[in-house]
VOFI-855569 format. One record per residue (C-alpha): residue in one letter; x, y, z. Coordinates in steps of 0.02 Angstrom, whole numbers, plus 50000, padded with zeros to 5 digits. Example, Ala and Ser with C-alpha at 12.3 -4.5 7.8 and 13.67 -1.06 7.14 Angstrom:
! VOFI-855569
{rec "A"; {50615; 49775; 50390}};
{rec "S"; {50684; 49947; 50357}};
END
This chain:
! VOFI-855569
{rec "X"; {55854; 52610; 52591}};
{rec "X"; {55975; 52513; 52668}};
{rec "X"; {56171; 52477; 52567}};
{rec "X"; {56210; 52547; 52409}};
{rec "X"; {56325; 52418; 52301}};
{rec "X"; {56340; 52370; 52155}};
{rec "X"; {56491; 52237; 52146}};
{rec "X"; {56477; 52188; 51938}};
{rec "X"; {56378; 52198; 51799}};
{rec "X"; {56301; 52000; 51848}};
{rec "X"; {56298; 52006; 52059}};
{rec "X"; {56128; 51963; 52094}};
{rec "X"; {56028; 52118; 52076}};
{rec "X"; {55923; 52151; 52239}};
{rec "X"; {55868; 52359; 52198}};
{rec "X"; {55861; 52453; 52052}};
{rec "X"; {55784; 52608; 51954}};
{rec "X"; {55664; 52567; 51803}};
{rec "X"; {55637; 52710; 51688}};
{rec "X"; {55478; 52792; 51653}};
{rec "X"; {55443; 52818; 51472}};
{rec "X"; {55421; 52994; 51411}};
{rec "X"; {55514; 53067; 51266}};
{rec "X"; {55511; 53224; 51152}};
{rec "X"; {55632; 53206; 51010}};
{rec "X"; {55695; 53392; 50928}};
{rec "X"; {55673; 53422; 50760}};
{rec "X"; {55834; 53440; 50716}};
{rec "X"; {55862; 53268; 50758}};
{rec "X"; {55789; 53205; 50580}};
{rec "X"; {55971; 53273; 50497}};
{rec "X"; {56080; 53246; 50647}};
{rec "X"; {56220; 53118; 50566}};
{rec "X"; {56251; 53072; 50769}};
{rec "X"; {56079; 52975; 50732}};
{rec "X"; {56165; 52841; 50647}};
{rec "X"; {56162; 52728; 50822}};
{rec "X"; {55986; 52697; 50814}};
{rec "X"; {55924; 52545; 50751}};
{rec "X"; {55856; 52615; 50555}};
{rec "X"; {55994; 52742; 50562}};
{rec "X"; {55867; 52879; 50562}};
{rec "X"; {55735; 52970; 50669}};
{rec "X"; {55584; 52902; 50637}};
{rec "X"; {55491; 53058; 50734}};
{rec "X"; {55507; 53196; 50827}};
{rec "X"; {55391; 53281; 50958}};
{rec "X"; {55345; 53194; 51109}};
{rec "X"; {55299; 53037; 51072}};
{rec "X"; {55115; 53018; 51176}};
{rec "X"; {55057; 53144; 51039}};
{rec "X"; {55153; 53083; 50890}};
{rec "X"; {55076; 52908; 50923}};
{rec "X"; {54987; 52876; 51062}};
{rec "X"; {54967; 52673; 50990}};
{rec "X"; {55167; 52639; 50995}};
{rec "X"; {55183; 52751; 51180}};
{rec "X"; {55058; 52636; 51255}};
{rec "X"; {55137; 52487; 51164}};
{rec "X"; {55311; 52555; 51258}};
{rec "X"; {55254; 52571; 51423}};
{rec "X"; {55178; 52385; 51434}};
{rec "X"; {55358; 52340; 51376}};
{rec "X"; {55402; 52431; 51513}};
{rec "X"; {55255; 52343; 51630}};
{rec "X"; {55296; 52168; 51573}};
{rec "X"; {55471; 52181; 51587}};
{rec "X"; {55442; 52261; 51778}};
{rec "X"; {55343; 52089; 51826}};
{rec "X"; {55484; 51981; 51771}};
{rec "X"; {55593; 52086; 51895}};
{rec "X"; {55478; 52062; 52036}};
{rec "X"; {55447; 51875; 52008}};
{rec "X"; {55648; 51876; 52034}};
{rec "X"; {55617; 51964; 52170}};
{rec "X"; {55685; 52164; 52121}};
{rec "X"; {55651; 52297; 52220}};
{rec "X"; {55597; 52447; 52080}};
{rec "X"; {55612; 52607; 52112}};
{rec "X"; {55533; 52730; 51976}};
{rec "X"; {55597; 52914; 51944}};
{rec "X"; {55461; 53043; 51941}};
{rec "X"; {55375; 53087; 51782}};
{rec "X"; {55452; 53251; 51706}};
{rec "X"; {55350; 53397; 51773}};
{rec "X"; {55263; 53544; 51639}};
{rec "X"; {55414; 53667; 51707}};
{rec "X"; {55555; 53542; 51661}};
{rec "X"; {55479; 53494; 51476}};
{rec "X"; {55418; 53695; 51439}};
{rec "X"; {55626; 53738; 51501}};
{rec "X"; {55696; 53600; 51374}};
{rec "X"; {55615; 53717; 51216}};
{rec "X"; {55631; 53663; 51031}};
{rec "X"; {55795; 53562; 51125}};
{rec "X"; {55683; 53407; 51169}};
{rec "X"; {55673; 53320; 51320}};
{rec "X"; {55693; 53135; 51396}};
{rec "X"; {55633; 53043; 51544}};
{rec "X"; {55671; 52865; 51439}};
{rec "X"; {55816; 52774; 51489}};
{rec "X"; {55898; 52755; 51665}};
{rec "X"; {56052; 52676; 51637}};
{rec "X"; {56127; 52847; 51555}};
{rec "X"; {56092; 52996; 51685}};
{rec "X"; {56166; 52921; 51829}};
{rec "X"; {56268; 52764; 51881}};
{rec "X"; {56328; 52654; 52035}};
{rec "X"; {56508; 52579; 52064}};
{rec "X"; {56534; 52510; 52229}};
{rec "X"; {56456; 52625; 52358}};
{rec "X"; {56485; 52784; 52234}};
{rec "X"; {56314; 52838; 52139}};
{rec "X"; {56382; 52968; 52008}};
{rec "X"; {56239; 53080; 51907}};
{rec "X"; {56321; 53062; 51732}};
{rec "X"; {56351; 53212; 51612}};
{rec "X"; {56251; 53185; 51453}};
{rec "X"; {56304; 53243; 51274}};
{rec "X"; {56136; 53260; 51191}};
{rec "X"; {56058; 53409; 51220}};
{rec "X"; {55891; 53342; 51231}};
{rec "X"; {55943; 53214; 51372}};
{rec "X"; {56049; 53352; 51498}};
{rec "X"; {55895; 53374; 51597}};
{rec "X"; {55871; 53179; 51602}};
{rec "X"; {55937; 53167; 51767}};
{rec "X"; {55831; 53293; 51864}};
{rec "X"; {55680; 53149; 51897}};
{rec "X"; {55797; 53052; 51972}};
{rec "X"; {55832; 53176; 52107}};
{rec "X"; {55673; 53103; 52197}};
{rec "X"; {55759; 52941; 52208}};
{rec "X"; {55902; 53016; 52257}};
{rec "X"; {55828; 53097; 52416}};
{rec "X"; {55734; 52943; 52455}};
{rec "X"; {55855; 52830; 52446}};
{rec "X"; {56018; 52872; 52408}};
{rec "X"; {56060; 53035; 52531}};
{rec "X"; {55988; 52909; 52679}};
{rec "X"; {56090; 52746; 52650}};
{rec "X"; {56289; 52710; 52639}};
{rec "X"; {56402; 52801; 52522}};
{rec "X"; {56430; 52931; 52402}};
{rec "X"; {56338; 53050; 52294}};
{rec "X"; {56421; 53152; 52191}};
{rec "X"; {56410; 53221; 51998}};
{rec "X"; {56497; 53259; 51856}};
{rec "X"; {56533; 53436; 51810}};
{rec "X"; {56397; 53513; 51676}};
{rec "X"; {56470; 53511; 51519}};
{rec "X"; {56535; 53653; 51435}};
{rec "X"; {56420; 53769; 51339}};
{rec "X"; {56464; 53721; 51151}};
{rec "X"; {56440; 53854; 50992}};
{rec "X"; {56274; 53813; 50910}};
{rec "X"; {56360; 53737; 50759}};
{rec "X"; {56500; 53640; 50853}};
{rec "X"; {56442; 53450; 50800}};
{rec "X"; {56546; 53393; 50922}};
{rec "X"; {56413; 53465; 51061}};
{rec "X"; {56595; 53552; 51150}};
{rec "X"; {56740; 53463; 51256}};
{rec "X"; {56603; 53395; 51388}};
{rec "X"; {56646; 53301; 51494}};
{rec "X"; {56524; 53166; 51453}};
{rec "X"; {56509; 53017; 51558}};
{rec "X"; {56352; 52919; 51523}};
{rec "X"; {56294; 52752; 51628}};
{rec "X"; {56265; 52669; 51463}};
{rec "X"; {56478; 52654; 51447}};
{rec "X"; {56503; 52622; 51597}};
{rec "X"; {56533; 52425; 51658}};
{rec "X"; {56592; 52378; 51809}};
{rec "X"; {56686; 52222; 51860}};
{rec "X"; {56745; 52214; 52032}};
{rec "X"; {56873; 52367; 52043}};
{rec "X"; {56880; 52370; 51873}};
{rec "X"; {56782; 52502; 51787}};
{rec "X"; {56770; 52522; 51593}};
{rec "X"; {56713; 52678; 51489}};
{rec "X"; {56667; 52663; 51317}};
{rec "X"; {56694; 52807; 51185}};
{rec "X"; {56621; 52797; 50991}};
{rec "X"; {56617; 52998; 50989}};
{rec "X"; {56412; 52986; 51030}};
{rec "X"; {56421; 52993; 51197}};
{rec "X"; {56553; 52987; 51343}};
{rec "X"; {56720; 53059; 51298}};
{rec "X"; {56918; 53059; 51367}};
{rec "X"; {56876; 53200; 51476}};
{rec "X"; {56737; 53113; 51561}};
{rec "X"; {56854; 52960; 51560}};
{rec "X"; {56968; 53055; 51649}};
{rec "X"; {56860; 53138; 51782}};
{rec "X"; {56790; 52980; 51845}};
{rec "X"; {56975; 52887; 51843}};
{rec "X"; {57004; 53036; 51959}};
{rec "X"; {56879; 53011; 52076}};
{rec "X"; {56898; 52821; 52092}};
{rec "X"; {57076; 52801; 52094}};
{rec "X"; {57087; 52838; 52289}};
{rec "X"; {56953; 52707; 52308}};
{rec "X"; {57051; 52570; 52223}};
{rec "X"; {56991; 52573; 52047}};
{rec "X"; {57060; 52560; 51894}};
{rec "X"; {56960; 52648; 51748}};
{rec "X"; {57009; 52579; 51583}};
{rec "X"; {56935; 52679; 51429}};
{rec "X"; {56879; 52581; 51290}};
{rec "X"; {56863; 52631; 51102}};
{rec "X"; {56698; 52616; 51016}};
{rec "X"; {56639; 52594; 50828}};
{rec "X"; {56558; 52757; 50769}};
{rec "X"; {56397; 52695; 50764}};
{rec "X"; {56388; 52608; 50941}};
{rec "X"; {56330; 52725; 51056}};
{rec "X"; {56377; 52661; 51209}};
{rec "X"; {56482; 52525; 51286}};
{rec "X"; {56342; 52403; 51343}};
{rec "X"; {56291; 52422; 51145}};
{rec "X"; {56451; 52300; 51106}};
{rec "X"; {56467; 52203; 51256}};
{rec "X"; {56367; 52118; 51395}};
{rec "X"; {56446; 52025; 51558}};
{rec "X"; {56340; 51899; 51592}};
{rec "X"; {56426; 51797; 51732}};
{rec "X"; {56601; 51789; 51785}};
{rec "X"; {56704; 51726; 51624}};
{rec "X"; {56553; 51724; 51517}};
{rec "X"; {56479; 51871; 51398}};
{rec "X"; {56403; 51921; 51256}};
{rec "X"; {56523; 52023; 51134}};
{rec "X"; {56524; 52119; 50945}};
{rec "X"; {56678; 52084; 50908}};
{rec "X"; {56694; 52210; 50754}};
{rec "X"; {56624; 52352; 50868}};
{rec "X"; {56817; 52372; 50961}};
{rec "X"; {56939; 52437; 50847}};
{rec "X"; {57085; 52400; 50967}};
{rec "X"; {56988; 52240; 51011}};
{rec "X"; {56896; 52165; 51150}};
{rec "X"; {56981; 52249; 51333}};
{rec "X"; {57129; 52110; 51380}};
{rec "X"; {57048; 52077; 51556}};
{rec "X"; {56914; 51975; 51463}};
{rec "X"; {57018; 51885; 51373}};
{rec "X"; {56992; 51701; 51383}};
{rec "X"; {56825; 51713; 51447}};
{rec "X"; {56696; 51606; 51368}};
{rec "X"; {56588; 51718; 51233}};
{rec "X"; {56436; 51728; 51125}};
{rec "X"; {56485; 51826; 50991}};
{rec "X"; {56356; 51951; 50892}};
{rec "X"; {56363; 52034; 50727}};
{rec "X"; {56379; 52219; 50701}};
{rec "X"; {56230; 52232; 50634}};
{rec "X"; {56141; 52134; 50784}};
{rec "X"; {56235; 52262; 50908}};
{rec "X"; {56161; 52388; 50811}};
{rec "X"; {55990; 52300; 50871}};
{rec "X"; {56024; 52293; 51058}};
{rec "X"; {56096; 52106; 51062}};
{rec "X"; {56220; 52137; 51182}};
{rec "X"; {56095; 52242; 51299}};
{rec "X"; {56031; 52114; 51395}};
{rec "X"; {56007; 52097; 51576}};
{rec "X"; {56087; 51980; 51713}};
{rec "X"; {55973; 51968; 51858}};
{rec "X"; {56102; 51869; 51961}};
{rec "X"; {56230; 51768; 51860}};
{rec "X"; {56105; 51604; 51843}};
{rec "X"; {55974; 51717; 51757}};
{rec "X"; {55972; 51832; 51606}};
{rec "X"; {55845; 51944; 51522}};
{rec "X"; {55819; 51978; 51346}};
{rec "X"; {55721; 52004; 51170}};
{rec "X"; {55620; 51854; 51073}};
{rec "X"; {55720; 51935; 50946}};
{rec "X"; {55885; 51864; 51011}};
{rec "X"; {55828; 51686; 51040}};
{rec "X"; {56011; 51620; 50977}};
{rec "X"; {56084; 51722; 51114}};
{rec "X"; {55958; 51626; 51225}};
{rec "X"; {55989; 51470; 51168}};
{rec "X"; {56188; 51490; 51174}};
{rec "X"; {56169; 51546; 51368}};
{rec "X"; {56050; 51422; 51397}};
{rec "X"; {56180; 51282; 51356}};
{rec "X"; {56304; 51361; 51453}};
{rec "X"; {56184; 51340; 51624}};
{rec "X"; {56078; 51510; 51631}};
{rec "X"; {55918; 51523; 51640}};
{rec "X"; {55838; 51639; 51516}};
{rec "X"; {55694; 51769; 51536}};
{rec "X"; {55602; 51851; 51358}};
{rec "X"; {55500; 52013; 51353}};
{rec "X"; {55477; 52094; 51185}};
{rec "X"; {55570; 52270; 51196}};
{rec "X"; {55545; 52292; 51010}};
{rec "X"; {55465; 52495; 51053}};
{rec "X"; {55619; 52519; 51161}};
{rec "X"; {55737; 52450; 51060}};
{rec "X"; {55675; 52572; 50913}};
{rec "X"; {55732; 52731; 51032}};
{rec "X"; {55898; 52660; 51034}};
{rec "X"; {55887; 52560; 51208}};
{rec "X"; {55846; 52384; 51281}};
{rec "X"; {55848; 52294; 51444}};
{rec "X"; {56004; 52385; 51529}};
{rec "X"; {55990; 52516; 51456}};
{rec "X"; {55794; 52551; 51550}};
{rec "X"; {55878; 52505; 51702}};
{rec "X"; {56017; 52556; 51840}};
{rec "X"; {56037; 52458; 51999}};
{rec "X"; {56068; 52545; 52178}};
{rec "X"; {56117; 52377; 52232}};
{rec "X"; {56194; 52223; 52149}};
{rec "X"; {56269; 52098; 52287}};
{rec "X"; {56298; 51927; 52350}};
END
């Protein structure tokens, strides 16, 4: 594998996992108010989705397909987790299963790659096809692999899914030493905040929770780094307002509403170049002025699951 790094959200990005795209949404999703992140607000069906609708799962995975060329034309490395075997889905029961979105079930700062803790029941075993990647390539090469603790087994009618700790990639941005956590009550939480600002302080980091909007579910939802001083940002999605390390830096701002769409979850492939929706063609057009060169793949299937470019994606190594 060679060196695991990943320096920032927008150092040129040399290696990285792209997810595969198999889901199975619970029932008891439809009536789950922690929904409310998803782009209609609501589930729009549950099962796995190759037999709900076999038309919009092939539609997804030549997202998925397009979006993979413009990475190797750039010259990515992809890596691809394992499909989830009949075991793993016929373990997950009526608690659904994912295999969806790579950013969330594991995550890279500096030399560390962490396996995240994930809140949603039907996304705990999310990580497990990773593994392969993780014997491949990770246990060889620099570094350190470690992972959360499990989270705590919650009562079946605690809506708050129990005190974790949930640490999910999607919140978590890095900028040199400086690591940020988002937390909307969806997703990562204080105590997984709190574990990882444990385990990188001896390593020089600073970990710097940030509070969400209810309805953004993670961090990379509101806010996109896009080159040094530069990034896309939903303002009205920080209560306590935007973290005061990016203050002053130059900005394309998005509506709520648009964040709510994935605007902010593009995807620098260096800090020159930047990949996102048709959809978002005034985000284009602002970064375009400002000297980066813009990619467009239609993610309009994986933005309706609640996840874009990032989101798919989480590099082994961005560097220099």
């Amino acid at each position: 594998m060679g060196e695991i790094r990943v320096e920032s959200e927008f150092a040129p990005l040399r290696t990285v996992v792209l997810a595969r795209s198999e889901v199975c949404i619970p029932a008891s999703a439809r009536e789950d108010p922690d929904m409310r992140f998803l782009p209609h607000g609501t589930v729009e069906f549950t099962g796995d989705l190759r037999e709900a609708d076999p038309r919009r799962q092939a539609a997804w995975e030549a997202e998925r397909e397009a979006f993979a060329a413009v990475l190797r034309r750039h010259g990515v490395r992809i890596l691809r987790p394992r499909p989830l075997t009949r075991a793993e889905k016929s373990a997950a029961g009526n608690r659904g299963y994912a295999n969806f979105f790579a950013r969330d079930p594991f995550f890279t700062v500096g030399e560390h790659v962490i396996e995240g803790s994930m809140r949603f029941r039907h996304r705990r075993g999310e990580v497990l096809p990773m593994r392969e990647v993780f014997r491949e390539h990770v246990y060889p090469a620099n570094g350190s692999y470690v992972a959360v603790p499990a989270p705590e087994v919650a009562a079946p009618d605690d809506p708050s899914l129990g005190p974790g700790p949930f640490l999910e990639g999607g919140d978590v941005l890095v900028l040199g030493r400086h690591v940020f956590v988002g937390a909307s009550g969806l997703a990562s939480n204080t105590l997984g905040a709190d574990w990882l600002r444990k385990y990188l302080a001896p390593h020089g980091c600073t970990v710097e929770q940030v509070r969400l909007h209810e309805t953004i579910l993670h961090l990379d939802c509101a806010l996109g780094l896009v080159r040094d001083g530069l990034m896309v940002v939903c303002e009205e999605a920080f209560p306590d307002g935007v973290p005061e390390v990016l203050h002053g830096w130059d900005r394309v701002d998005v509506s709520l509403a648009d964040a709510g769409r994935l605007a902010t979850n593009g995807l620098p492939l260096g800090p020159d170049v930047y990949v996102t929706d048709p959809e978002f063609g005034r985000i284009g057009e602002q970064l375009e002025r400002r000297g980066v060169t813009v990619e467009y793949v239609d993610f309009s299937v994986s933005r309706s699951l609640g996840g874009a470019f990032r989101c798919s994606t989480q590099p082994l190594r961005r560097t220099a």
